[in-house]
C-alpha positions as CSV (number, residue, x, y, z in Angstrom):
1,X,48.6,-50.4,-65.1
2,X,49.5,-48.0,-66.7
3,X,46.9,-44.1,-66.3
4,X,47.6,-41.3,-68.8
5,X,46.3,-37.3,-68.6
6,X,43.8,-35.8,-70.8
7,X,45.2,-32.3,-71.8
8,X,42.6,-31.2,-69.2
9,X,44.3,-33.3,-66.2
10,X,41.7,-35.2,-65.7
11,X,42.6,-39.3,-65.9
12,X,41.7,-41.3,-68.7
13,X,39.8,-44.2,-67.9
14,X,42.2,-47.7,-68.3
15,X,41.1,-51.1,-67.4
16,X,43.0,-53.6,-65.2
17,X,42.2,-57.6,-65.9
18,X,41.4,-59.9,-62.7
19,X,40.4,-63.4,-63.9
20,X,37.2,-63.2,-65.1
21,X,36.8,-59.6,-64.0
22,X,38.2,-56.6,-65.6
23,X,38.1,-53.6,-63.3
24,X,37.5,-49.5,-65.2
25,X,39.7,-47.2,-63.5
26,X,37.4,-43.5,-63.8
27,X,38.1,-40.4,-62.6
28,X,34.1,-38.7,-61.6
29,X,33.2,-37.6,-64.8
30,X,33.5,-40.7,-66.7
31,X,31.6,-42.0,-63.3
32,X,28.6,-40.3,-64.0
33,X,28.1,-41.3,-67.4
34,X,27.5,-44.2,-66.3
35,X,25.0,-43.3,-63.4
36,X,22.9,-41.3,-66.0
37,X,23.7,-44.1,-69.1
38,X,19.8,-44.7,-70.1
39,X,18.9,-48.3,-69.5
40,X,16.0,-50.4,-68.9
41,X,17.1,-51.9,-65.6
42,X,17.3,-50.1,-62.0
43,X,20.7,-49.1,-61.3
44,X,22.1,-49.7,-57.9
45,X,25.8,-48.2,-57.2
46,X,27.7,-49.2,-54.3
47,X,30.2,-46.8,-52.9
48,X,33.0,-49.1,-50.7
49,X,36.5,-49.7,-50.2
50,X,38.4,-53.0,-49.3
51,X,39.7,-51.3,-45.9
52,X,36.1,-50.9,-44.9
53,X,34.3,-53.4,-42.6
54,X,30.7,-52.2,-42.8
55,X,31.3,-52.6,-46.6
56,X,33.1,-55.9,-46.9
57,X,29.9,-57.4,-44.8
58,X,27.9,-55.7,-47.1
59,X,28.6,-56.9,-50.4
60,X,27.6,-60.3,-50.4
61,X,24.1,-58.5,-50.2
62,X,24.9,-56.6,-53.9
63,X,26.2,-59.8,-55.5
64,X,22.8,-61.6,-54.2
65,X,21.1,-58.7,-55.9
66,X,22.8,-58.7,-58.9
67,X,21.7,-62.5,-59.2
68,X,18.2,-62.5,-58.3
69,X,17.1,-59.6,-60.1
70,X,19.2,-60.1,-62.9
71,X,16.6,-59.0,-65.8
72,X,15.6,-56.0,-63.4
73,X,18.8,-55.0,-61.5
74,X,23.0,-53.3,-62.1
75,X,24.7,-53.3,-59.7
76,X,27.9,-51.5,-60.3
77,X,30.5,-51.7,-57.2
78,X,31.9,-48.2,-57.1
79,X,35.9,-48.6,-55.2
80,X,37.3,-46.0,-53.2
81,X,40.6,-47.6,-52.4
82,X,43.7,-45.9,-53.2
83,X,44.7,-46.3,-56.9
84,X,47.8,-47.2,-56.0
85,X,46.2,-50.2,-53.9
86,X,44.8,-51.6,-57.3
87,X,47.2,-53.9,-57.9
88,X,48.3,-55.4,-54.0
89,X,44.6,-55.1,-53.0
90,X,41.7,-53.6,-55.3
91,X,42.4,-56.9,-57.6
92,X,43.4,-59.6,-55.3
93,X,40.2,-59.0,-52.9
94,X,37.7,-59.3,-56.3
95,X,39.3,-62.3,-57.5
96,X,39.2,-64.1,-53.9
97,X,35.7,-62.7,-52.7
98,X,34.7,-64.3,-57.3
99,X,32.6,-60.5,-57.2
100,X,30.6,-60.9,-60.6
101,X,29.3,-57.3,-60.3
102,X,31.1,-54.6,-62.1
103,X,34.2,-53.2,-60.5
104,X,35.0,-49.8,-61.1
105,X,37.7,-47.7,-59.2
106,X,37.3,-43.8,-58.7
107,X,40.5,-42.3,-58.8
108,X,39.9,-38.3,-58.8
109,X,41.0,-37.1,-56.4
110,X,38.7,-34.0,-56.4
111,X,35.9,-35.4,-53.9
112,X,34.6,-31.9,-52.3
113,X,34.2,-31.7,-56.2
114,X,32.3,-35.0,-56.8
115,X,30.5,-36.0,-53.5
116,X,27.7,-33.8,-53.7
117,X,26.9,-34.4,-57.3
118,X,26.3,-37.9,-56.8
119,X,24.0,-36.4,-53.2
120,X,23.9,-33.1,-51.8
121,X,23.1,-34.7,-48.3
122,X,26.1,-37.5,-48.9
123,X,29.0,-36.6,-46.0
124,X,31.5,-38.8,-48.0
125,X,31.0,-41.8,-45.6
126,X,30.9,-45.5,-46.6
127,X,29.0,-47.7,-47.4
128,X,26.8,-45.4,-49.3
129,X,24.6,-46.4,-52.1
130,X,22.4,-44.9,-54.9
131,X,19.8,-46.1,-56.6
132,X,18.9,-44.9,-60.2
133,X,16.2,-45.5,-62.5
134,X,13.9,-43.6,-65.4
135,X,11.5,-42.5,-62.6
136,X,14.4,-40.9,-60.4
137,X,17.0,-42.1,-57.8
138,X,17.5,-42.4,-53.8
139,X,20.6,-42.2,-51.9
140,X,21.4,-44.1,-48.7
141,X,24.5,-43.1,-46.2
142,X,24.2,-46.5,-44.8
143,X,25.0,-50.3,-44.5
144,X,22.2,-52.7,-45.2
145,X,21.2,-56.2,-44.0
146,X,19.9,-58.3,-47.0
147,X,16.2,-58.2,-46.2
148,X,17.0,-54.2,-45.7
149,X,18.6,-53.7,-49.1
150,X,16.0,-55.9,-50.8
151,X,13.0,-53.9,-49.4
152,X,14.6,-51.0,-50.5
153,X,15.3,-52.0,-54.0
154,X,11.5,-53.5,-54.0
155,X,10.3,-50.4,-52.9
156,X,11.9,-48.4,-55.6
157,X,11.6,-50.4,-58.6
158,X,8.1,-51.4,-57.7
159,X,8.4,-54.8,-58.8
């Protein structure tokens, strides 16, 4: 993989192929177009990292999501592994866990920056997730059972 500089610093966004999966390599800003991209369907972004347990248990839960919601429902899978783990862990771990969600890896290294803009109450802990549609969003510091995460999503997109 190969990440280039703007003329600001900030990294271009690049984008690494795993099987069927290509993961987006974004620094914040690029991020959060993304989160406030105008679309029809109920965003749900996943903050996680292949090092943490809580979130590893947890994302079976977002894939289900993705599927049974499918004309309602994005789930985007937000990485916070180390960029230079992309290769010997990001990519391996989405091919063997067949994630169908999109995969994109933050690599900006300016968090004190970026963590409150996504929630001014967010302590920079994972799992965290954020939910985002026309009508607003809400941000959870938390891990979910199944039944927990659908409720929530239920509850928010009023389905």
């Amino acid at each position: 993989m190969t990440v280039s500089c703007s003329k600001k610093g900030k990294l271009k966004s690049s984008t690494v192929s795993s099987e069927n999966n290509e993961i987006e390599v974004y620094n914040f800003d690029q991020l959060e177009s993304v989160l406030s991209s105008e679309t029809d369907k109920t965003l749900v972004i996943n903050f996680w990292a292949t090092w943490c347990k809580p979130c590893i248990k947890e994302l079976p839960y977002f894939e289900a999501l993705q599927e049974n919601y499918v004309e309602d429902v994005k789930v985007v899978l937000v990485s916070l592994d180390f960029p230079n783990k992309l290769d010997t862990q990001l990519i391996p771990f989405v091919s063997k866990n067949k994630l169908q969600s999109q995969v994109i890896l933050l690599d900006d290294p300016y968090e004190n920056e970026w963590i409150p803009r996504v929630d001014s109450t967010w302590s920079g802990a994972i799992p965290a997730t954020l939910m985002i549609d026309k009508e607003g969003r809400k941000f959870f510091e938390r891990s979910f059972t199944m039944e927990e995460l659908e409720n929530e999503l239920l509850k928010f997109i009023k389905v």
